[in-house]
N, C-alpha and C positions, 0 to 999 in steps of 0.2 A: 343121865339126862343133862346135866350139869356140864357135864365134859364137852356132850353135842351140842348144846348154845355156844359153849368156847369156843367150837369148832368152828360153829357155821359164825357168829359173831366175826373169828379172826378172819374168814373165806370171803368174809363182804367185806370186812376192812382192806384187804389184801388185795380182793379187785378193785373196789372201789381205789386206791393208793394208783393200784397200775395203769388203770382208765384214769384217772387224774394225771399219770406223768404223762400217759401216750397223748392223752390233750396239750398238757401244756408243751409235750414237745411237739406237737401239732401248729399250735400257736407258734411257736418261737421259729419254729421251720418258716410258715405260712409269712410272719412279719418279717425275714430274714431274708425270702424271695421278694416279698411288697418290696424292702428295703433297696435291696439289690436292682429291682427295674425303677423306683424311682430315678436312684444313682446314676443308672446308663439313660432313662431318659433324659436326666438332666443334662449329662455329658452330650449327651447326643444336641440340646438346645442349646447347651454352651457352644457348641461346636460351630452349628448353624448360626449363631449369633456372633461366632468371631469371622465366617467365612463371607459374611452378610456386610460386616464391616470393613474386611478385609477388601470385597468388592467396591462398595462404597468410597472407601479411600482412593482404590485404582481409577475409581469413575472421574470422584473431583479433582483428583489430580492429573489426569489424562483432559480433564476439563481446562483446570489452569495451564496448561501447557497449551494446548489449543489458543486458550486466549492470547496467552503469552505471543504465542507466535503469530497469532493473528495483529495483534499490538505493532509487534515488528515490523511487520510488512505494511502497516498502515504507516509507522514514524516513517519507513527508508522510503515511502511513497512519497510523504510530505517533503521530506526531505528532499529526494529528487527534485521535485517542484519548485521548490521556494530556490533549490540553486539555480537549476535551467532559469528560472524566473528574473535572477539576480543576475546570470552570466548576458541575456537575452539587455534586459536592461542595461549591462557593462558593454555589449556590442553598441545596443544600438548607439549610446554613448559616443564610443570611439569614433564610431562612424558618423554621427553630425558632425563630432570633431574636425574627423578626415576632412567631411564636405567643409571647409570653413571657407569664406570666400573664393581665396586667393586660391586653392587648390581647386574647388568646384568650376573655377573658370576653367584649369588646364584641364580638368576632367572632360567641360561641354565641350571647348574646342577638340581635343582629341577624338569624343565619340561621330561628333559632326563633320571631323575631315575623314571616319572613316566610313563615314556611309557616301555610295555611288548614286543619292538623286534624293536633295535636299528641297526641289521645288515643294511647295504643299504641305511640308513640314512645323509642327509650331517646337520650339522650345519652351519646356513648363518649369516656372520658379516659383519657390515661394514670394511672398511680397517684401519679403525683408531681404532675399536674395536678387530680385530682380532690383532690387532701390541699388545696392550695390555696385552690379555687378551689369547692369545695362548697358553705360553708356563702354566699358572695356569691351563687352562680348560684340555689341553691333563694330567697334573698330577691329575687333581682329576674323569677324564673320561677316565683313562687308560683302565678300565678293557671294557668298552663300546665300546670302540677306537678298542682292541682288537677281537671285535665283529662286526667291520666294519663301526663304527661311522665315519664319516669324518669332520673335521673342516677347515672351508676357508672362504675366505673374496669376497665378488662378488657386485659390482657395486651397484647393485640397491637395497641393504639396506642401508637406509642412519644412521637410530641407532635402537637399539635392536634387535633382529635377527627371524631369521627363521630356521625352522627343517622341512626340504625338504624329500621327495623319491629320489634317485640319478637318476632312470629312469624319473623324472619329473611328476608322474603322481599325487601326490598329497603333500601340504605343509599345516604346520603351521605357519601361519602369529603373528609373536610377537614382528612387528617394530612397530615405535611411531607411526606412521600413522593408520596402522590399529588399534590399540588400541583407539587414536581418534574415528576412524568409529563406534568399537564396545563401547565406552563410550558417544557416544555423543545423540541417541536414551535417554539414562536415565537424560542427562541433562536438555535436550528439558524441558521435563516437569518442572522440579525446575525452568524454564526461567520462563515460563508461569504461572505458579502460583505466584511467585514473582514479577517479573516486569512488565508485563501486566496483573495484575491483573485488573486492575482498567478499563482497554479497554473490558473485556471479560464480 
């Protein structure tokens, strides 16, 4: 009787023992798989989190580029401008220059002997050119004068002149300004080929 207590005694210890390892290797499996997908989940978040940043960077720096370039095209804009601005101003310059009296005279008499019917005609000065430049231009456009030329000085040329219709209906513009207008068309391009060449 003695013996079968031993028996069944050692029978329960001995499952008991194996059902205890099969658990705990149950457990250690079970934590081992837990372990395992936290792992690749995390990898998998790292992953996302460096491809997330990886875009991010692409963004803002595809952004600062954009700026960048947009900056560019804003300076070569100004830049354009402020020179045209500066050359337009160095014309118009010259070109009062050109007009200085003495040449503004050979200028009017030239344009005046070559028009074929000066009757009804006005010649337009400024007032600082006509004080000059009057009593020469009536001596050497007598015979024109006598044909109905008219010479006077009127506000709104500020220098080199004009050869009007007296009825207003049509003029010659040959102040400094409009000579800008009509020379500045042929500049452009010398701009452009010369100083922005390197942008085009």
């Amino acid at each position: 009787m003695a013996q079968q207590i031993q028996d069944l005694v050692a029978s329960i210890r001995k499952d008991g023992i194996e059902a205890a390892q099969k658990e705990a290797e149950q457990i250690i499996a079970d934590a081992k798989a837990e372990a395992a997908a936290l792992v690749e989940k995390a990898r998998k978040e790292a992953a996302q989190e460096i491809e997330k940043a990886h875009k991010e960077i692409q963004t803002r720096d595809q952004s600062a580029i954009s700026s960048l370039q947009q900056a560019s095209r804003d300076v070569m804009l100004s830049l354009k401008k402020a020179i045209q601005a500066e050359l337009d101003r160095i014309l118009a310059t010259d070109i009062e220059k050109a007009y200085s009296s003495k040449e503004l005279a050979n200028v009017i008499i030239t344009v005046i002997s070559s028009l074929s019917d000066v009757g009804g005609k006005d010649v337009q000065l400024s007032k600082k050119d006509f004080d000059q430049l009057a009593t020469s231009l009536k001596k050497e456009l007598g015979e024109e004068m006598k044909k109905g030329l008219e010479i006077k000085a009127v506000p709104s040329v500020r220098s080199g002149f004009r050869v009007s219709e007296k009825d207003g209906s049509a003029f010659y513009d040959f102040s400094a300004e409009e000579t800008v207008e009509l020379l500045r068309p042929f500049l452009s391009p010398s701009i452009q080929d010369i100083v922005f060449k390197a942008e085009q």
